[in-house]
C-alpha positions as CSV (number, residue, x, y, z in Angstrom):
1,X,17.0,17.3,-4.8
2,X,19.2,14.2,-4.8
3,X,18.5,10.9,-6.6
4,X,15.5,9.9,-5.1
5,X,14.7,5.9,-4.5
6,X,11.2,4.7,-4.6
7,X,10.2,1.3,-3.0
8,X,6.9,-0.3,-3.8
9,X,6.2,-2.7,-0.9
10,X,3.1,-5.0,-2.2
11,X,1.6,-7.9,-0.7
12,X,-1.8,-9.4,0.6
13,X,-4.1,-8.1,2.9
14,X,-2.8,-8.1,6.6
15,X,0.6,-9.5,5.0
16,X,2.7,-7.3,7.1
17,X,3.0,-4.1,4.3
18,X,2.4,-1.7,7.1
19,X,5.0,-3.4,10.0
20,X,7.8,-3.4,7.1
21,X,7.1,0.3,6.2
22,X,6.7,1.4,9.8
23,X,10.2,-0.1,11.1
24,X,12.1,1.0,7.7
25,X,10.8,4.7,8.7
26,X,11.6,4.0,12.6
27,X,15.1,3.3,11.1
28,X,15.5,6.3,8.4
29,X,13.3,8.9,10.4
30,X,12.4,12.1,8.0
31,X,14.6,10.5,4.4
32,X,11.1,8.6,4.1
33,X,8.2,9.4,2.7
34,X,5.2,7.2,2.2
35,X,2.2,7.3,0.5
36,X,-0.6,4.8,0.3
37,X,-2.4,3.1,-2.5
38,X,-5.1,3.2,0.2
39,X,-5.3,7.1,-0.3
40,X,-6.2,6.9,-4.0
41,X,-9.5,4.6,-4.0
42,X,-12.1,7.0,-5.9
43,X,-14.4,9.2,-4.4
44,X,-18.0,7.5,-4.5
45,X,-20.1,11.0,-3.4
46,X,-23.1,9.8,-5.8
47,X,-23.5,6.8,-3.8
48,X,-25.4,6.2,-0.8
49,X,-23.2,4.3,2.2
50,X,-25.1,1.2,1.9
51,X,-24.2,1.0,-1.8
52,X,-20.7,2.1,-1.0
53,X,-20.3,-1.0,1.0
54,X,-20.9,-3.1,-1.8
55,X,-18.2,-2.1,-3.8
56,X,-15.4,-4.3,-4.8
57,X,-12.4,-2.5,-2.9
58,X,-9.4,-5.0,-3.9
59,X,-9.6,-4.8,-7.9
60,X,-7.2,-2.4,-9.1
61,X,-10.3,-0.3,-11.2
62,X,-11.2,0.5,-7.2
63,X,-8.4,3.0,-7.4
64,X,-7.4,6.1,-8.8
65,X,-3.7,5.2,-9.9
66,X,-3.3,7.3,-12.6
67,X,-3.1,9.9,-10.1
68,X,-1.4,8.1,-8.1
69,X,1.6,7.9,-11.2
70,X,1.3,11.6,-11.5
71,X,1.6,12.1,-7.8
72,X,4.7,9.4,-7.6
73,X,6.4,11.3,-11.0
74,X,6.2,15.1,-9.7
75,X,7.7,13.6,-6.1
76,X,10.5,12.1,-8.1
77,X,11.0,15.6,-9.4
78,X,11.4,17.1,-6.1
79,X,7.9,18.5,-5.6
80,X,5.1,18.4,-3.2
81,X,1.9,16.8,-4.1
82,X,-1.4,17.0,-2.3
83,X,-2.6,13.6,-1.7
84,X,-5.9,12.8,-0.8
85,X,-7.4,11.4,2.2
86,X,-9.9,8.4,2.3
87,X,-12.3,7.6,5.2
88,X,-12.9,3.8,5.6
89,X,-15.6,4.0,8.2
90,X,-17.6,5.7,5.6
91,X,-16.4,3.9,2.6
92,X,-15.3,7.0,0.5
93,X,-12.7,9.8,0.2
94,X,-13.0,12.6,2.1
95,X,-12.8,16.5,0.8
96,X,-9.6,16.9,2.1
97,X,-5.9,16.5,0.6
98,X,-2.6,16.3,2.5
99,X,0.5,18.0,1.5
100,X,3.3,15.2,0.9
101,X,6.5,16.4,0.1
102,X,9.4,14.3,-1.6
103,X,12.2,13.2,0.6
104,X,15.1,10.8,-0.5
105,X,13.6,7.7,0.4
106,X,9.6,7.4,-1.1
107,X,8.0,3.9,0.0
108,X,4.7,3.4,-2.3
109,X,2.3,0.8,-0.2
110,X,-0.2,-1.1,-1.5
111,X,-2.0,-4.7,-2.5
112,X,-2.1,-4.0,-5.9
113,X,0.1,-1.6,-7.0
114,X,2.7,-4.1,-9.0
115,X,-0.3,-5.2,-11.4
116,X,-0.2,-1.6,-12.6
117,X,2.6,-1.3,-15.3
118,X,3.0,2.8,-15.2
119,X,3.2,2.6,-11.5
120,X,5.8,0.0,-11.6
121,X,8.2,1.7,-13.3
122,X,8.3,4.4,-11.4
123,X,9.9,2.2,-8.6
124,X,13.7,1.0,-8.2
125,X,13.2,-1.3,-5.7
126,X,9.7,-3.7,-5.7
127,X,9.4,-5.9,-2.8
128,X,6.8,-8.3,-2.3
129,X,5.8,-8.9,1.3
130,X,4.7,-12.9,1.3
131,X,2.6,-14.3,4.6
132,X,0.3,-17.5,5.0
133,X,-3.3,-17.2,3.9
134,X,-4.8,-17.9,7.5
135,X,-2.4,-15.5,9.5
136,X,-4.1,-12.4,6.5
137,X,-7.1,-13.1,7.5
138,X,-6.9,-13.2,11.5
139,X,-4.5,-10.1,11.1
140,X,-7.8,-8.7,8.5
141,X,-10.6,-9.3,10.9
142,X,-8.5,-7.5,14.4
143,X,-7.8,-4.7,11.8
144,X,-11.3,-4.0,10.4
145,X,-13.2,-4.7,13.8
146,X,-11.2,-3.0,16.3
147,X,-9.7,0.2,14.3
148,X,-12.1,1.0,11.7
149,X,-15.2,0.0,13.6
150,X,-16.7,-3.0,10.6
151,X,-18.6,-6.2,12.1
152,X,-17.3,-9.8,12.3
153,X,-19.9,-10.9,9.7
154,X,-19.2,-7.7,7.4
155,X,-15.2,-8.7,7.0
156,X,-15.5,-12.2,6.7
157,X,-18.6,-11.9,3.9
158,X,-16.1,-9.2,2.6
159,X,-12.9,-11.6,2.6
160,X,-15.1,-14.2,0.8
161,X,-16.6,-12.1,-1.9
162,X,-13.7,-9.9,-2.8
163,X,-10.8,-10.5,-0.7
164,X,-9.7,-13.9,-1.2
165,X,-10.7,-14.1,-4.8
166,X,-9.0,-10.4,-6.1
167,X,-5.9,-11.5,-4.2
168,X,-5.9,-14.9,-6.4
169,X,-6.8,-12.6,-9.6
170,X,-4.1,-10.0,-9.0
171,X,-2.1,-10.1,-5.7
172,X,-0.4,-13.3,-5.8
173,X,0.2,-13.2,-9.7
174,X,1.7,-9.8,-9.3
175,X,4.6,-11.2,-6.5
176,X,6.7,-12.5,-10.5
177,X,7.7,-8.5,-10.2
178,X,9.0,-8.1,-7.4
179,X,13.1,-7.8,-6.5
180,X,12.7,-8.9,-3.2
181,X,9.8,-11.7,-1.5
182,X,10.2,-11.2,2.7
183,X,8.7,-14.7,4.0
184,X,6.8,-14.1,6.8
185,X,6.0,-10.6,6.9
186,X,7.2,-8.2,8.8
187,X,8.6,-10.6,11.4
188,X,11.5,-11.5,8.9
189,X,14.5,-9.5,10.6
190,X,16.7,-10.5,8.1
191,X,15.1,-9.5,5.1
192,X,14.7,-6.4,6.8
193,X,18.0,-5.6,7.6
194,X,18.8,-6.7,4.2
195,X,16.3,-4.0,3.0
196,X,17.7,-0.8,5.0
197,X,21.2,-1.6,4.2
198,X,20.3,-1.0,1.1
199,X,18.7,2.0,1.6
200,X,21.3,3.4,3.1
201,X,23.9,2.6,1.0
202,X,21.4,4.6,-1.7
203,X,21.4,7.7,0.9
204,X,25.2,7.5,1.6
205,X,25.9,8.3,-2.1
């Protein structure tokens, strides 16, 4: 396969990670392929769901990324990994695995996944997606409630407990790696733009 370019998009919580990805693949189509940090918490089988929900999910021991750095290397090589799939109503990964093959393009989301130094280098382009604190959490409450089926009181007690202080921890101090900050999430045109003129200047080679 061709040169491959891999682009870590980071930022907090309901920062807009997902709307960047989403309109850079609307653009490219089938050169992108993306793969989630989201995908590589570890499995938690032992645990019963109540204790499951205790968990701290936004430290960066919640995931597997070594795998995630083996998965990311054999993609750069032109091969197809099987990536695993996890379940946030129950709070754990699933049995299952989905085939992800490499394409020319590879977009790596996640909160975290510039505090990992073996992850990071894996990626050419690191872009840190920057939003206001109180537009996160509204965005984090519609997300949690409506699509994967959490309580008001559940996401806010979650926010306070884990949320808000992991992203102080790790998040924000993480955004001194980055190439590229979009203000404003995925509303910044621009930056956007910016972004997929890039990447296609990357695929024109």
């Amino acid at each position: 396969m061709d040169s491959i370019m891999v682009i870590g998009i980071a930022g907090g919580t309901g920062s807009g990670k997902t709307t960047i990805t989403n309109q850079i693949k609307e653009c490219l189509g089938d050169e992108v392929t993306v793969i989630t940090h989201d995908n590589y918490y570890y499995e938690h089988h032992e645990m019963t769901y109540e204790e499951r929900t205790l968990l701290n999910y936004d430290h960066p021991d919640a995931y597997e990324t070594d795998l995630m750095v083996k998965h990311l290397t054999a993609l750069r090589r032109g091969e197809s990994v099987e990536v695993p799939v996890y379940d946030f109503s129950i709070y754990d990964r699933t049995d299952e695995t989905v085939t992800v093959a490499p394409s020319r393009v590879i977009i790596v989301e996640g909160i975290v996944i510039f505090a990992h130094a073996d992850l990071r280098e894996l990626m050419d382009v690191k872009v840190y997606v920057d939003c206001d604190a109180d537009v996160r959490i509204l965005r984090r409450i519609m997300r949690d409630v409506k699509e994967r089926g959490r309580s008001l009181d559940s996401v806010v007690n979650q926010y306070l407990s884990t949320v808000k202080p992991m992203h102080e921890a790790f998040v924000e101090p993480s955004k001194k790696y980055a190439d590229v900050i979009i203000p404003t999430g995925g509303q910044n045109h621009v930056a956007l733009d910016m972004l997929v003129n890039r990447i296609q200047a990357h695929l024109e080679r």
